[in-house]
Biopython code that builds the backbone (N, CA, C, O; Angstrom):
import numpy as np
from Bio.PDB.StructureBuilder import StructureBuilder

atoms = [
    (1, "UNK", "N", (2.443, -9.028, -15.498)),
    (1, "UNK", "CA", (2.647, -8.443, -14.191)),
    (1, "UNK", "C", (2.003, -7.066, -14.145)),
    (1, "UNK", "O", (1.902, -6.372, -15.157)),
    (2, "UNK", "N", (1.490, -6.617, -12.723)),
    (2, "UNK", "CA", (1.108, -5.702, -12.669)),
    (2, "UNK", "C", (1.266, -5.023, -11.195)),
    (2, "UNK", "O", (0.953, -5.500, -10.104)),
    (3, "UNK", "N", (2.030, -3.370, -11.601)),
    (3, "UNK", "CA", (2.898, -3.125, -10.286)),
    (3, "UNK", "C", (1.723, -1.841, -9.647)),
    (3, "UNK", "O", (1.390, -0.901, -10.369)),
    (4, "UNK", "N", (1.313, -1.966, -8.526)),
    (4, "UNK", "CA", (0.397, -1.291, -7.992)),
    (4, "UNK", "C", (1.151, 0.109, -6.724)),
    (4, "UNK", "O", (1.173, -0.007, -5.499)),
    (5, "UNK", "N", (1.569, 1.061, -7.371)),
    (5, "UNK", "CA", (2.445, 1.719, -6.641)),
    (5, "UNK", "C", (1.271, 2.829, -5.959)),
    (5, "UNK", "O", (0.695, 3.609, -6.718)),
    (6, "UNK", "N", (1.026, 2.827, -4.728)),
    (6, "UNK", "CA", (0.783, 3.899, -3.924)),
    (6, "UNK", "C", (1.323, 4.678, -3.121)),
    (6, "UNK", "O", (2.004, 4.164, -2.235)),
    (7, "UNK", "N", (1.219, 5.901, -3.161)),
    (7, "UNK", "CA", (1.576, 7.258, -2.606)),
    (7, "UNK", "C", (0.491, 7.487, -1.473)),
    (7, "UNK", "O", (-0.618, 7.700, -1.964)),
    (8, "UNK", "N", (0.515, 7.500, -0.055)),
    (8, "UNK", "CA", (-0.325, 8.077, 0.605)),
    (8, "UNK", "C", (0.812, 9.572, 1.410)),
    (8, "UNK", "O", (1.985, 9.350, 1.709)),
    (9, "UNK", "N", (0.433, 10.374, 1.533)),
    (9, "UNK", "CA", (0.913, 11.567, 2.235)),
    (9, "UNK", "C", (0.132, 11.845, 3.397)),
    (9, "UNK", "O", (-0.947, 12.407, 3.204)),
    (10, "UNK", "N", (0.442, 11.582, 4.487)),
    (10, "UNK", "CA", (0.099, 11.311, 5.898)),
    (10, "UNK", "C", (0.363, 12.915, 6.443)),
    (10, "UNK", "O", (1.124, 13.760, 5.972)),
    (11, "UNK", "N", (-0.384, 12.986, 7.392)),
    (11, "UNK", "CA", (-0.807, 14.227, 7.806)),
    (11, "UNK", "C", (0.480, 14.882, 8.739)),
    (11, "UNK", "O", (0.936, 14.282, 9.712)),
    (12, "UNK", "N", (1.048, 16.383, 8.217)),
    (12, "UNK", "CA", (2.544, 16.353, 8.968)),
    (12, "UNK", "C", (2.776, 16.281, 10.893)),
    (12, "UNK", "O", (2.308, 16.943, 11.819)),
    (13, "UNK", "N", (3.588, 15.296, 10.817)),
    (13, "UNK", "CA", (4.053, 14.612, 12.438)),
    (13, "UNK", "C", (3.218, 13.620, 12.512)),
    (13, "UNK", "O", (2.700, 13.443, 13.615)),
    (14, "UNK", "N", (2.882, 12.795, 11.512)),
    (14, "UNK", "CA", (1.830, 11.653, 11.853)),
    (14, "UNK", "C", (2.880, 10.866, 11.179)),
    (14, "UNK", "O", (2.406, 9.743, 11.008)),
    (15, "UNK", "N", (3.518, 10.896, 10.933)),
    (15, "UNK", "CA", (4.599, 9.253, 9.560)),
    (15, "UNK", "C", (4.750, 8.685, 10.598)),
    (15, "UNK", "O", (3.658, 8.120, 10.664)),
    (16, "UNK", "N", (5.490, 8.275, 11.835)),
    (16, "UNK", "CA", (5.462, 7.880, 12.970)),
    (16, "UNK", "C", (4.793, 6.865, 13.454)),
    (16, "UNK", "O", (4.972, 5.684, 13.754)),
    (17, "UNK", "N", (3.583, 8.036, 13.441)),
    (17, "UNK", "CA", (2.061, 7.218, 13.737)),
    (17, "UNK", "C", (1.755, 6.341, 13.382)),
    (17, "UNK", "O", (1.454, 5.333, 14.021)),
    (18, "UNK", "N", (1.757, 6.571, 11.866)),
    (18, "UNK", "CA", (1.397, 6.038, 10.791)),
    (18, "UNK", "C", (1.566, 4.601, 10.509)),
    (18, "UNK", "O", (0.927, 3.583, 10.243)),
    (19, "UNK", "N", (2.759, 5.047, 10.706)),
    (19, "UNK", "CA", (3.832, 3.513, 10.557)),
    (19, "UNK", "C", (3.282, 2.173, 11.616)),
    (19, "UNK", "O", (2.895, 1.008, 11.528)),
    (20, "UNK", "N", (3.613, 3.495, 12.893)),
    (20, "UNK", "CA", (3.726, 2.155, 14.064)),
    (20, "UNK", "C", (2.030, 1.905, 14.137)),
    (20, "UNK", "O", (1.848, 1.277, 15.179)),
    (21, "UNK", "N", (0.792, 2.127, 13.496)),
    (21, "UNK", "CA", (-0.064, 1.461, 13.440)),
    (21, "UNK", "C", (-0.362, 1.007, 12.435)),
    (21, "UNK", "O", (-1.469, 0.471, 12.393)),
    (22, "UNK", "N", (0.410, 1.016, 11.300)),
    (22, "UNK", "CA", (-0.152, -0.260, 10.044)),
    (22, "UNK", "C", (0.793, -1.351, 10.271)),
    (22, "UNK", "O", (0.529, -2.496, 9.904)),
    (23, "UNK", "N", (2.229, -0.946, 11.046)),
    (23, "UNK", "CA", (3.017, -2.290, 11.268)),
    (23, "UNK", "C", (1.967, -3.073, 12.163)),
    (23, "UNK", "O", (1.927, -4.258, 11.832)),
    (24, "UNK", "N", (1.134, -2.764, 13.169)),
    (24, "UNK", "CA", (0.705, -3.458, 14.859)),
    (24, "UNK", "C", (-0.858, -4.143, 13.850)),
    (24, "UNK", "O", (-1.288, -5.294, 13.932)),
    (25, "UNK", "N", (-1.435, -3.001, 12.956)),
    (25, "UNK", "CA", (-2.696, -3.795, 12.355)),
    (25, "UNK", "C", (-3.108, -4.008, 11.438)),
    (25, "UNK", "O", (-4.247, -4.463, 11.330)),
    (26, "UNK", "N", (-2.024, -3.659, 10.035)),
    (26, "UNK", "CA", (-2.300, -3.870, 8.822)),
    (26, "UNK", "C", (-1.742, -4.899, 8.265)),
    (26, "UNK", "O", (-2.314, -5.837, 7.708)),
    (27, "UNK", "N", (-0.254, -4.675, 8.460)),
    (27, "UNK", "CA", (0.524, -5.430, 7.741)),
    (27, "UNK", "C", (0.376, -6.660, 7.142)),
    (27, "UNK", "O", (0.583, -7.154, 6.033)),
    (28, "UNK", "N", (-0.105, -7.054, 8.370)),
    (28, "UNK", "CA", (-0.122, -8.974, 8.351)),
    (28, "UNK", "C", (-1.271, -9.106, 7.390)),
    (28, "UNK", "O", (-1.244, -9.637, 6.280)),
    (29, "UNK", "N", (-2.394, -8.472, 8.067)),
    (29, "UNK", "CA", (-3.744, -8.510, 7.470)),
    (29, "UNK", "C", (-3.396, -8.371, 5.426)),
    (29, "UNK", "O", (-3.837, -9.045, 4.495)),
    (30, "UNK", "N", (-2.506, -7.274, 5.460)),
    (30, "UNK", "CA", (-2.084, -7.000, 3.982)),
    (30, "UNK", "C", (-1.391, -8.376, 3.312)),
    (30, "UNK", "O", (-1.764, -9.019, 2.331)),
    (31, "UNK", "N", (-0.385, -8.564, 4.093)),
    (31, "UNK", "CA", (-0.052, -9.816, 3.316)),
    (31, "UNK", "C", (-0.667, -10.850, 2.975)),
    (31, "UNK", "O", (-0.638, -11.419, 1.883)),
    (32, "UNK", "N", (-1.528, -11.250, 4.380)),
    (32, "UNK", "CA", (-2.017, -12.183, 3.778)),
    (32, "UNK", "C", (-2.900, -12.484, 2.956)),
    (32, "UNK", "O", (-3.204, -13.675, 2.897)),
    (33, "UNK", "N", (-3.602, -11.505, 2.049)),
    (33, "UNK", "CA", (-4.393, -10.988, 1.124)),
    (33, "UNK", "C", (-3.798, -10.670, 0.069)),
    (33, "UNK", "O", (-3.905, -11.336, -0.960)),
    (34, "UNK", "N", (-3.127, -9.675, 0.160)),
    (34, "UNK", "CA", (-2.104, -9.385, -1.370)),
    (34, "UNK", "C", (-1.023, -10.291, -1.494)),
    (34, "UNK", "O", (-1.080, -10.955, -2.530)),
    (35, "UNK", "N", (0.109, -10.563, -0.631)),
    (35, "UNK", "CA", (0.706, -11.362, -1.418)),
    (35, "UNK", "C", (2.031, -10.564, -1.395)),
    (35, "UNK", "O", (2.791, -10.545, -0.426)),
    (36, "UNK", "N", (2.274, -9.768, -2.809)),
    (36, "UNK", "CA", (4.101, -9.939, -2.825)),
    (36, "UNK", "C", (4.400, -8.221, -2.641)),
    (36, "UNK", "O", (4.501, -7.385, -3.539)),
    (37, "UNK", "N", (4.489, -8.046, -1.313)),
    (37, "UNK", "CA", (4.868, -6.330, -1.489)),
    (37, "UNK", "C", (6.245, -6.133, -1.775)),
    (37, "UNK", "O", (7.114, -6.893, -1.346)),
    (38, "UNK", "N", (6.420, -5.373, -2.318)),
    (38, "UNK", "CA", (8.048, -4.988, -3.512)),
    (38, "UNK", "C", (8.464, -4.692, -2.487)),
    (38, "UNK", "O", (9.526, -5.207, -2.138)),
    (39, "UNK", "N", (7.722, -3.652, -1.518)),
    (39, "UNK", "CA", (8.608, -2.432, -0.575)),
    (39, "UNK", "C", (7.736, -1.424, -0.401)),
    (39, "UNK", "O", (6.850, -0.929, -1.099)),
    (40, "UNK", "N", (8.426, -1.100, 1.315)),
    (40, "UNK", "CA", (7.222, 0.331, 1.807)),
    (40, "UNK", "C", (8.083, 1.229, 2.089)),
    (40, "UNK", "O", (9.127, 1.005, 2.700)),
    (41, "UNK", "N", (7.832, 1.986, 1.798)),
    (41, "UNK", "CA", (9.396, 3.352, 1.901)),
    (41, "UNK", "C", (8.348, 4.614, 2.032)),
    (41, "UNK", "O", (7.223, 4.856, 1.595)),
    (42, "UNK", "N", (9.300, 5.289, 2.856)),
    (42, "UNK", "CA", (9.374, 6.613, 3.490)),
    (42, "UNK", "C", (9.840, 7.682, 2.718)),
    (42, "UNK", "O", (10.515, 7.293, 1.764)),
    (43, "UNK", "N", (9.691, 9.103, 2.815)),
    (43, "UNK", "CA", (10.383, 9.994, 2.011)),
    (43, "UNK", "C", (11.113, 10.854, 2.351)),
    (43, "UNK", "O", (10.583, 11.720, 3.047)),
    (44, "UNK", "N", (12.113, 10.966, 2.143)),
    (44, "UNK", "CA", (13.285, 11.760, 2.819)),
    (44, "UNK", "C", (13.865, 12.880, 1.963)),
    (44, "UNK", "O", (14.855, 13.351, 2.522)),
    (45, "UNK", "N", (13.580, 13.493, 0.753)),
    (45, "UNK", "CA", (13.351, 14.642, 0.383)),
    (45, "UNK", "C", (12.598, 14.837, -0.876)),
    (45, "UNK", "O", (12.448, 13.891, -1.649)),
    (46, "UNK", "N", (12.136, 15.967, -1.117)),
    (46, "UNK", "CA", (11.319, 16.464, -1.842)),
    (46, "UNK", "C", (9.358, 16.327, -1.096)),
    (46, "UNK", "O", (8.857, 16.750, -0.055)),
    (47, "UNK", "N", (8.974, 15.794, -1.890)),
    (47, "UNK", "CA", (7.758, 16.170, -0.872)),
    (47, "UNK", "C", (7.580, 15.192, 0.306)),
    (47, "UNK", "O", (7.743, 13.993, 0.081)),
    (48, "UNK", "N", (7.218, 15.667, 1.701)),
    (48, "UNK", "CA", (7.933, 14.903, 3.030)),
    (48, "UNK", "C", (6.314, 14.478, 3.257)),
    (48, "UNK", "O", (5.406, 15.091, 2.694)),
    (49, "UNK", "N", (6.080, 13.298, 4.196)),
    (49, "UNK", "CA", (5.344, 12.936, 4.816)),
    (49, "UNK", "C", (4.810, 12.063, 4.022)),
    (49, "UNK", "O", (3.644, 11.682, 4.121)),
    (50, "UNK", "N", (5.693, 11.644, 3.095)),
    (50, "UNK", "CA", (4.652, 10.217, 1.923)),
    (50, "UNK", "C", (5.526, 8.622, 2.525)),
    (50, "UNK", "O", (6.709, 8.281, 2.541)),
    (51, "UNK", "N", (4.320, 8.001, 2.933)),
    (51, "UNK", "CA", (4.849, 6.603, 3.032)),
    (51, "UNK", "C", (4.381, 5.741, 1.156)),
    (51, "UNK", "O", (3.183, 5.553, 0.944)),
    (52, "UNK", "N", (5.047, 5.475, 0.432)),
    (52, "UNK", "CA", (5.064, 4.691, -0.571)),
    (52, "UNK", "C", (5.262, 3.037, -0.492)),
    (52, "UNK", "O", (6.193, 2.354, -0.065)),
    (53, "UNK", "N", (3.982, 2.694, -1.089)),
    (53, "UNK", "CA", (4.263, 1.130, -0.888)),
    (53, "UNK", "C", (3.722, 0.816, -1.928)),
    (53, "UNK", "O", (2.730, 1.398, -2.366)),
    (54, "UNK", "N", (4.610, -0.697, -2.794)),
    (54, "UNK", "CA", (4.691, -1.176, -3.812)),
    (54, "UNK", "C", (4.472, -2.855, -4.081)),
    (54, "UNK", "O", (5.266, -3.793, -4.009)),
    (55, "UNK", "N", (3.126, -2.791, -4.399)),
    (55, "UNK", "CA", (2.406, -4.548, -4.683)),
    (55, "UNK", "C", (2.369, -4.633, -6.191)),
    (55, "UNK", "O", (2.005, -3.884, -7.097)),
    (56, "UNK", "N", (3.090, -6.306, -6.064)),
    (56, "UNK", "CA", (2.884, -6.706, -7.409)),
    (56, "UNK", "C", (1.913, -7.820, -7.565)),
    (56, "UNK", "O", (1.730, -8.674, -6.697)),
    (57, "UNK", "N", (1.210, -7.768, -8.873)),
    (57, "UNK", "CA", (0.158, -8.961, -9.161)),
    (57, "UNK", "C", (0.301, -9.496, -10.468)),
    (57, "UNK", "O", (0.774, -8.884, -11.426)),
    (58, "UNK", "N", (-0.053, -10.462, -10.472)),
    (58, "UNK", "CA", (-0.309, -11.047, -11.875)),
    (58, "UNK", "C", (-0.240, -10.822, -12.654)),
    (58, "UNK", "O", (0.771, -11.003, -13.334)),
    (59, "UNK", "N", (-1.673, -10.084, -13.176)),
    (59, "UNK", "CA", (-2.606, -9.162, -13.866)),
    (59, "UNK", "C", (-3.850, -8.453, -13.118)),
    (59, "UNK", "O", (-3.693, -8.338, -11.902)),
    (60, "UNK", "N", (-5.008, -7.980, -13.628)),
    (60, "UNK", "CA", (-5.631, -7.315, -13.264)),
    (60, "UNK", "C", (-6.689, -7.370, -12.394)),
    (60, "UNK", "O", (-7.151, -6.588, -11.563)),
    (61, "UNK", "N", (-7.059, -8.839, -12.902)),
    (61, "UNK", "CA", (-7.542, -9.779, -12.045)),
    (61, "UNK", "C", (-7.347, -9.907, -10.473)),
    (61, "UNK", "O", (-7.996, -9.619, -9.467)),
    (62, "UNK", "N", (-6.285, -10.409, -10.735)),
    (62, "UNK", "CA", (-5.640, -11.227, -9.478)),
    (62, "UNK", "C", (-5.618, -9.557, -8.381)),
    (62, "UNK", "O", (-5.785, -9.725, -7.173)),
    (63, "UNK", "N", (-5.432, -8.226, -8.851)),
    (63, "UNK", "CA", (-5.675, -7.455, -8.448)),
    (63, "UNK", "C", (-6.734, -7.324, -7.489)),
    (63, "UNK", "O", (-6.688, -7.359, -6.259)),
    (64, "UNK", "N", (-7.828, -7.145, -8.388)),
    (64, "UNK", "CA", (-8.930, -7.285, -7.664)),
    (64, "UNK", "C", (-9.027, -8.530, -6.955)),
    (64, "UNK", "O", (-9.048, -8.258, -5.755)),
    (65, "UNK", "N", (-9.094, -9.729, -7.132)),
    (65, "UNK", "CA", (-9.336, -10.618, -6.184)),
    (65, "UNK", "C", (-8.799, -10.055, -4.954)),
    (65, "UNK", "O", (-9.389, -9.592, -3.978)),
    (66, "UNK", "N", (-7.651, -10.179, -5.181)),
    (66, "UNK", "CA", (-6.896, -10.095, -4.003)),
    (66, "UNK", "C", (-7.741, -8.962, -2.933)),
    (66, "UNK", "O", (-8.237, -9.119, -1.817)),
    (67, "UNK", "N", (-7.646, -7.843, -3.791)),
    (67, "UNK", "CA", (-8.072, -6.078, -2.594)),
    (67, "UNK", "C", (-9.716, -6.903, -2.274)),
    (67, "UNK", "O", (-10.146, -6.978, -1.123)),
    (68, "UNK", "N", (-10.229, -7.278, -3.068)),
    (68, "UNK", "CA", (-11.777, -8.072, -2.623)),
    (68, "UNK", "C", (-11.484, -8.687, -1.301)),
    (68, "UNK", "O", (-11.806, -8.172, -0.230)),
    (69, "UNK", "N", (-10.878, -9.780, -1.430)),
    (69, "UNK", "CA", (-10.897, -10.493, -0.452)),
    (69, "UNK", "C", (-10.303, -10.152, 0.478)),
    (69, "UNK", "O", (-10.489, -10.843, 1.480)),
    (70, "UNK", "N", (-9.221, -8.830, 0.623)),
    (70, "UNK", "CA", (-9.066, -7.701, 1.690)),
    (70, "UNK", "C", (-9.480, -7.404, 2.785)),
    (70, "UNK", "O", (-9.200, -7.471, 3.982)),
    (71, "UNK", "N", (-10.632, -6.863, 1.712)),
    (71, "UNK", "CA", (-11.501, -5.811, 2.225)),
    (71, "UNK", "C", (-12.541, -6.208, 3.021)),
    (71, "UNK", "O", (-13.157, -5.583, 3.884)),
    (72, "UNK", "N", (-12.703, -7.792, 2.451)),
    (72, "UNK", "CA", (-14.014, -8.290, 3.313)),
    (72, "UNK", "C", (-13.461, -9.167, 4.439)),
    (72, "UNK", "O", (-13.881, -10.263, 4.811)),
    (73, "UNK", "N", (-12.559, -8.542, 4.845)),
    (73, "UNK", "CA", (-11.456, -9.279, 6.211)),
    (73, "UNK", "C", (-11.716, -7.902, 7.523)),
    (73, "UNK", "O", (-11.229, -6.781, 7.670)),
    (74, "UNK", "N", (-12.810, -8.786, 8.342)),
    (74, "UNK", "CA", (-12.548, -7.342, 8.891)),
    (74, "UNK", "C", (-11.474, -6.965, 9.578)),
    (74, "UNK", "O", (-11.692, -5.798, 9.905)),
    (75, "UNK", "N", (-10.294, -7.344, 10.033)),
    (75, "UNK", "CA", (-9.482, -7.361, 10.421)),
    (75, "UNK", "C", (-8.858, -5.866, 9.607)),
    (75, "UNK", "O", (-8.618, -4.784, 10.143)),
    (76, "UNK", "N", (-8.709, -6.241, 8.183)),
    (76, "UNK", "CA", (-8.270, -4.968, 7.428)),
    (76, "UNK", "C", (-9.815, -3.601, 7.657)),
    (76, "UNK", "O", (-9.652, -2.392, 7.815)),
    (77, "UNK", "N", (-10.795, -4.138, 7.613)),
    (77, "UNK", "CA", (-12.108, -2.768, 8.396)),
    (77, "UNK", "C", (-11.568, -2.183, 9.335)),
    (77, "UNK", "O", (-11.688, -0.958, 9.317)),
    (78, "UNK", "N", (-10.957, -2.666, 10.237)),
    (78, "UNK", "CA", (-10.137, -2.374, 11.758)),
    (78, "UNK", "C", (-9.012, -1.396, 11.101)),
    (78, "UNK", "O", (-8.906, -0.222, 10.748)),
    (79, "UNK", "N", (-8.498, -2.183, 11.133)),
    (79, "UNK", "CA", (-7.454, -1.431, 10.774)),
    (79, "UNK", "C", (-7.168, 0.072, 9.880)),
    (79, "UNK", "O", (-6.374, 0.987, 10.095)),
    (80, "UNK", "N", (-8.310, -0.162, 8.673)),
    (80, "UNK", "CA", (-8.128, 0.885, 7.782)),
    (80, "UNK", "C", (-8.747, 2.530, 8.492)),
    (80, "UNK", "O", (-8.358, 3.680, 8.286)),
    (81, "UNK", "N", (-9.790, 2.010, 9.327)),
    (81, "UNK", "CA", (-10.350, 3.055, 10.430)),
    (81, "UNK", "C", (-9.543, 3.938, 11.518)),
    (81, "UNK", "O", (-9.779, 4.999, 12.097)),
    (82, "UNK", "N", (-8.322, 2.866, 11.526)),
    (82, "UNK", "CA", (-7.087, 3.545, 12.664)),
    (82, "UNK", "C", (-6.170, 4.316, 11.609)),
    (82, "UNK", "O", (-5.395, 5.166, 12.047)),
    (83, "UNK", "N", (-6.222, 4.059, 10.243)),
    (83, "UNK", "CA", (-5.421, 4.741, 9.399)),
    (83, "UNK", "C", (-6.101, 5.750, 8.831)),
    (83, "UNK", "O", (-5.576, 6.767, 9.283)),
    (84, "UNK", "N", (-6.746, 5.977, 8.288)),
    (84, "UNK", "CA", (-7.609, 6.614, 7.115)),
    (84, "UNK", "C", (-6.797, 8.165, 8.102)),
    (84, "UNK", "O", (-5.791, 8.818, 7.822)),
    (85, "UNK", "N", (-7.863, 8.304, 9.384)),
    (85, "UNK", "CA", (-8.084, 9.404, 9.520)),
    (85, "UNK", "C", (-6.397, 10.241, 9.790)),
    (85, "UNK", "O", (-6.351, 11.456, 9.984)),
    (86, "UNK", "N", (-5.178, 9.412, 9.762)),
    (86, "UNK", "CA", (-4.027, 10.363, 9.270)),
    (86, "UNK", "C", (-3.378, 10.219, 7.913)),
    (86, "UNK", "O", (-2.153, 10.257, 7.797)),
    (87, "UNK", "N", (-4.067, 10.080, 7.042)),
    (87, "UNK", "CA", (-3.810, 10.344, 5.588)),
    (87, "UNK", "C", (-4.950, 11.610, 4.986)),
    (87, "UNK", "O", (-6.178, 11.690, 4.996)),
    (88, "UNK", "N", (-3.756, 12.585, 4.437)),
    (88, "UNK", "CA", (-4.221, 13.375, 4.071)),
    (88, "UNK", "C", (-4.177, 13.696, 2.413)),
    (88, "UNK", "O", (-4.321, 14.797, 1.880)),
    (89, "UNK", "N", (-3.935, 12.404, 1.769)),
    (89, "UNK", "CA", (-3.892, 12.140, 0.544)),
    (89, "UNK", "C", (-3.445, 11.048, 0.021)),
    (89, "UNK", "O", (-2.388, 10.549, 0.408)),
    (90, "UNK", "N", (-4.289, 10.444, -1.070)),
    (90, "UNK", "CA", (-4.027, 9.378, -1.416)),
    (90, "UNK", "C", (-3.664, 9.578, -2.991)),
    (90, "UNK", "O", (-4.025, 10.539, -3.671)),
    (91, "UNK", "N", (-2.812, 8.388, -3.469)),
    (91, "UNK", "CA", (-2.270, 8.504, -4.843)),
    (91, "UNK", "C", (-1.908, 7.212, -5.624)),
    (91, "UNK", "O", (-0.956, 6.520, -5.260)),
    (92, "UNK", "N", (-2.569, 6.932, -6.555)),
    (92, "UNK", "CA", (-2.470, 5.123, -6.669)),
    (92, "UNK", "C", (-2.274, 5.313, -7.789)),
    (92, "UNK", "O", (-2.999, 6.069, -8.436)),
    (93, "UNK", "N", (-1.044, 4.555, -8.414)),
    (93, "UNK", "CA", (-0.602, 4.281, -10.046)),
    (93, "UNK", "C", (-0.419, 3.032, -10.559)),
    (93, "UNK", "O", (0.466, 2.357, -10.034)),
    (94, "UNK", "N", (-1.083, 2.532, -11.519)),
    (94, "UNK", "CA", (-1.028, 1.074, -11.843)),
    (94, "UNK", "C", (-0.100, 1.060, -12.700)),
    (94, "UNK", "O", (-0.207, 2.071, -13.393)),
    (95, "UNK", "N", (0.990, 0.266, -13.094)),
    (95, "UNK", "CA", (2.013, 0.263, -13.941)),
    (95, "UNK", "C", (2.352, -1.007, -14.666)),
    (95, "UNK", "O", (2.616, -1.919, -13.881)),
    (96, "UNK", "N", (2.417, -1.307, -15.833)),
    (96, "UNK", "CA", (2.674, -2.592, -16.318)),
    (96, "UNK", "C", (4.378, -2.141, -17.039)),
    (96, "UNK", "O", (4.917, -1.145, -17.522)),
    (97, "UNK", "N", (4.700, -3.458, -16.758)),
    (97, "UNK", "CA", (6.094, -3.246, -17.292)),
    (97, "UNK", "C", (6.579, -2.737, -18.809)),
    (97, "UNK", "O", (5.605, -2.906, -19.543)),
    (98, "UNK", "N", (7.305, -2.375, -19.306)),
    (98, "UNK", "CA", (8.097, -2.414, -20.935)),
    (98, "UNK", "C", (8.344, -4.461, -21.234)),
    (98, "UNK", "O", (8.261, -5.460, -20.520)),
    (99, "UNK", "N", (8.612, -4.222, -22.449)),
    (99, "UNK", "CA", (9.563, -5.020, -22.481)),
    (99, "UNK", "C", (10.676, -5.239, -22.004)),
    (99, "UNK", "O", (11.028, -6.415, -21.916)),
    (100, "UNK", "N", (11.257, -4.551, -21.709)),
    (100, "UNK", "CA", (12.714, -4.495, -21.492)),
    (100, "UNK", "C", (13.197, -4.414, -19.929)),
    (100, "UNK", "O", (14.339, -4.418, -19.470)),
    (101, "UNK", "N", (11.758, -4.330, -19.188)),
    (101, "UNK", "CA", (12.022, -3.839, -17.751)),
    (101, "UNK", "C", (12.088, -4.969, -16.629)),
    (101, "UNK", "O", (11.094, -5.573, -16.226)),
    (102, "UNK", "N", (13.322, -5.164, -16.199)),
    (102, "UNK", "CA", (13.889, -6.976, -15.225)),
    (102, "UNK", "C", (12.925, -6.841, -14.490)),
    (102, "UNK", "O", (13.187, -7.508, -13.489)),
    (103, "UNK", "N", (12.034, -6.414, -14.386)),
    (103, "UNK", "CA", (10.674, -6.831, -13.524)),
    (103, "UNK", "C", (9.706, -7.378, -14.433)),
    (103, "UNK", "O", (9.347, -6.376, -15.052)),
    (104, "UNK", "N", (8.944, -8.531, -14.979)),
    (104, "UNK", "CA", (8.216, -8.761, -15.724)),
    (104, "UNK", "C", (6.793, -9.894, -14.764)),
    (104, "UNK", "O", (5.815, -10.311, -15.384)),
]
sb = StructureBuilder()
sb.init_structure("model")
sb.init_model(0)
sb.init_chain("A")
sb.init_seg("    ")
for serial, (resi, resn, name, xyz) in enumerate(atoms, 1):
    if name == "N":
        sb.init_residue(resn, " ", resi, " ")
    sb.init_atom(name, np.array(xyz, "f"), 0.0, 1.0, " ", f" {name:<3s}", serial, name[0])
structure = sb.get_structure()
């Protein structure tokens, strides 16, 4: 397994925005490309204006396939053009589990 956790920090008074246009033109487009999102969460203290969202894959592979075949959806082109320009930082951590961790 492989847990693909991103941090974007959206530009302040845009989370809103943010939201209500990746729910109207990403979302779907996301799923049906990636597959199994853990969860998209908001931040409610410490550093403010980060929407966090959490995809799991396979392996590393299946990673890439997947964002490949994404990307060449223009549907997600659309969409990423209505987003980009209120993110004012991006932050991507790839994480593979322990042994020991009930996510495998």
């Amino acid at each position: 397994m492989l847990i693909d956790l991103r941090t974007y920090t959206v530009l302040p008074g845009k989370t809103r925005e943010y939201l209500a246009l990746y729910e109207e033109h990403a979302r779907e487009v996301q799923l049906s490309h990636l597959g199994n999102l853990v969860g998209y969460f908001t931040s409610e203290v410490g550093p403010l204006n980060e929407v966090v969202h959490v995809w799991a894959y396979k392996d590393w592979q299946d990673r890439a396939d997947r964002r490949a075949s994404m990307w060449a959806d223009p549907r997600f082109d659309n969409a990423a053009a209505r987003l980009y320009p209120l993110i004012q930082r991006q932050e991507n951590k790839l994480l593979t589990p322990t042994s020991f961790s009930p996510l495998k």
